[in-house]
C-alpha positions in Angstrom: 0.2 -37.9 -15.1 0.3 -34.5 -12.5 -0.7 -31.0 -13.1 1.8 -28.3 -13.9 2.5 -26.0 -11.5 0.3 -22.8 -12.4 1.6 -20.6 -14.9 3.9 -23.2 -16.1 3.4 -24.9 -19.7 4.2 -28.2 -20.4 7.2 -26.8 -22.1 9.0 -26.5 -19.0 9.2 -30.8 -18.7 11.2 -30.3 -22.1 13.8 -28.4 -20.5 14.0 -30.5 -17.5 14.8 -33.6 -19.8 10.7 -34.6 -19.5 11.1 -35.5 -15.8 8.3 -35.9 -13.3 8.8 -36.9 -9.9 8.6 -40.8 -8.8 6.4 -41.9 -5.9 9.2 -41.8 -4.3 10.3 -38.7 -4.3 6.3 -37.1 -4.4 6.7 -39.4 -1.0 9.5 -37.9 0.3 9.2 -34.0 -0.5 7.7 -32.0 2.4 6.1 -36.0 4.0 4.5 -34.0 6.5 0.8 -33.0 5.3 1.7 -33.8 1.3 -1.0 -35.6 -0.2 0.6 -36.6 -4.1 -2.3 -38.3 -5.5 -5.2 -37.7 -7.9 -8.2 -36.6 -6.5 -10.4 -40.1 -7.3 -7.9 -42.2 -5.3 -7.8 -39.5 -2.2 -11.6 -39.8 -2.3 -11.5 -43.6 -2.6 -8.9 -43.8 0.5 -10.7 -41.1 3.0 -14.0 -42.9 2.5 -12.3 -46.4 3.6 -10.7 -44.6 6.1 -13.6 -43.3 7.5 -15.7 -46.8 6.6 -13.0 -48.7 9.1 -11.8 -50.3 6.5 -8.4 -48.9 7.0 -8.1 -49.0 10.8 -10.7 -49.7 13.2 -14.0 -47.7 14.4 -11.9 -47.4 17.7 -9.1 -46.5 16.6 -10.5 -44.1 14.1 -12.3 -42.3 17.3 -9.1 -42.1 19.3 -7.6 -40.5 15.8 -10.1 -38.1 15.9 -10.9 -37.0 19.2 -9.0 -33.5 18.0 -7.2 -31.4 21.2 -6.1 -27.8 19.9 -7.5 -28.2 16.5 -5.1 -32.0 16.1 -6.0 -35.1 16.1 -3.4 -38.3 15.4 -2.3 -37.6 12.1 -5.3 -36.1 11.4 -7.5 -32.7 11.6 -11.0 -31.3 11.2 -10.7 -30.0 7.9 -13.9 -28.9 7.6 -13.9 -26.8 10.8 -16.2 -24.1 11.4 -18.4 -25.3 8.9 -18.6 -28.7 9.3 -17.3 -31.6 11.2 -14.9 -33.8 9.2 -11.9 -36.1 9.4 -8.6 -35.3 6.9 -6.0 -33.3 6.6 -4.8 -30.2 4.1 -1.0 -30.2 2.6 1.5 -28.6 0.2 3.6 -30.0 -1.7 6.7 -29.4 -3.9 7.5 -26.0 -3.3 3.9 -24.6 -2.1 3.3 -25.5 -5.8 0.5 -27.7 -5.1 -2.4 -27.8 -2.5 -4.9 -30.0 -1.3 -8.2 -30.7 1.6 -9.3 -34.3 1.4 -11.6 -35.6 3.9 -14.9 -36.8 4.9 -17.7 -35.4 6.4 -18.8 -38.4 8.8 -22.3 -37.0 9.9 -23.2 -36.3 5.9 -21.8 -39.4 4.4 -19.9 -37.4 2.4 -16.0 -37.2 0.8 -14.6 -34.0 -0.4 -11.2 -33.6 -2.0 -10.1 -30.2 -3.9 -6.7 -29.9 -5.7 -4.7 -27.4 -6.8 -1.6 -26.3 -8.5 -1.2 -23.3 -7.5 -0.6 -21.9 -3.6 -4.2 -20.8 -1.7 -4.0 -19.2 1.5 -7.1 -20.6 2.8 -7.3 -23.9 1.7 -10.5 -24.2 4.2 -12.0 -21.7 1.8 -11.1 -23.4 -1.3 -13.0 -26.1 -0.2 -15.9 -24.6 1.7 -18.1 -24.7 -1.6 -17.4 -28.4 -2.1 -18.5 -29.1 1.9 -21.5 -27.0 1.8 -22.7 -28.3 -1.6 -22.1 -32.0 -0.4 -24.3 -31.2 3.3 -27.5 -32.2 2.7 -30.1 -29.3 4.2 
């Protein structure tokens, strides 16, 4: 039901008594900028996000209208290649990574997941944005 962290085999659930971290606790470890999901549901919830189906066109627009890079709760994920709504996050020790967001002007979500720590998680999604930008 997750990924292993990178370089870990599934071995290492056997020594930890099979244990994989509740909702809960995926919820609760490093809240600020996690995402703990699976890429089709991230996708599913930015593109009702950005559809106002989640809050409204309004309040969307206030949410993004982004000062110093920030807007509320969210960020242009996409910046300086393209203009998008989301957010990047870490999780569980840096073990995990993720960009989910949408890409208004294209009509386009992108979500990239890893399990393993990226330094530029901008650029581990830049091939995903540019592929999804229609010409």
């Amino acid at each position: 039901p997750m990924a292993m962290p990178y370089g870990e085999s599934t071995a290492a659930l056997k020594k930890g008594g099979g244990y994989l971290p509740s909702l809960a606790a995926a919820s609760a470890d490093g809240a600020a900028a996690a995402m703990a999901s699976d890429a089709p549901s991230l996708a599913r919830w930015w593109r009702a996000l950005c559809a106002g189906e989640i809050v409204s066109q309004a309040s969307l627009t206030e949410m993004s209208t982004f000062h110093d890079g920030y807007g509320l709760g969210l960020i242009n994920p996409g910046d300086p290649y393209a203009q998008g709504v989301g957010h990047t996050g870490e999780g569980f020790g840096d073990s995990y990574v993720s960009w989910a967001g949408c890409l208004p002007a294209d009509g386009a979500v992108v979500v990239v997941l890893s399990n393993r720590w990226v330094d530029d998680t901008g650029g581990m999604a830049r091939p995903l944005v540019l592929a999804a930008r229609p010409d």
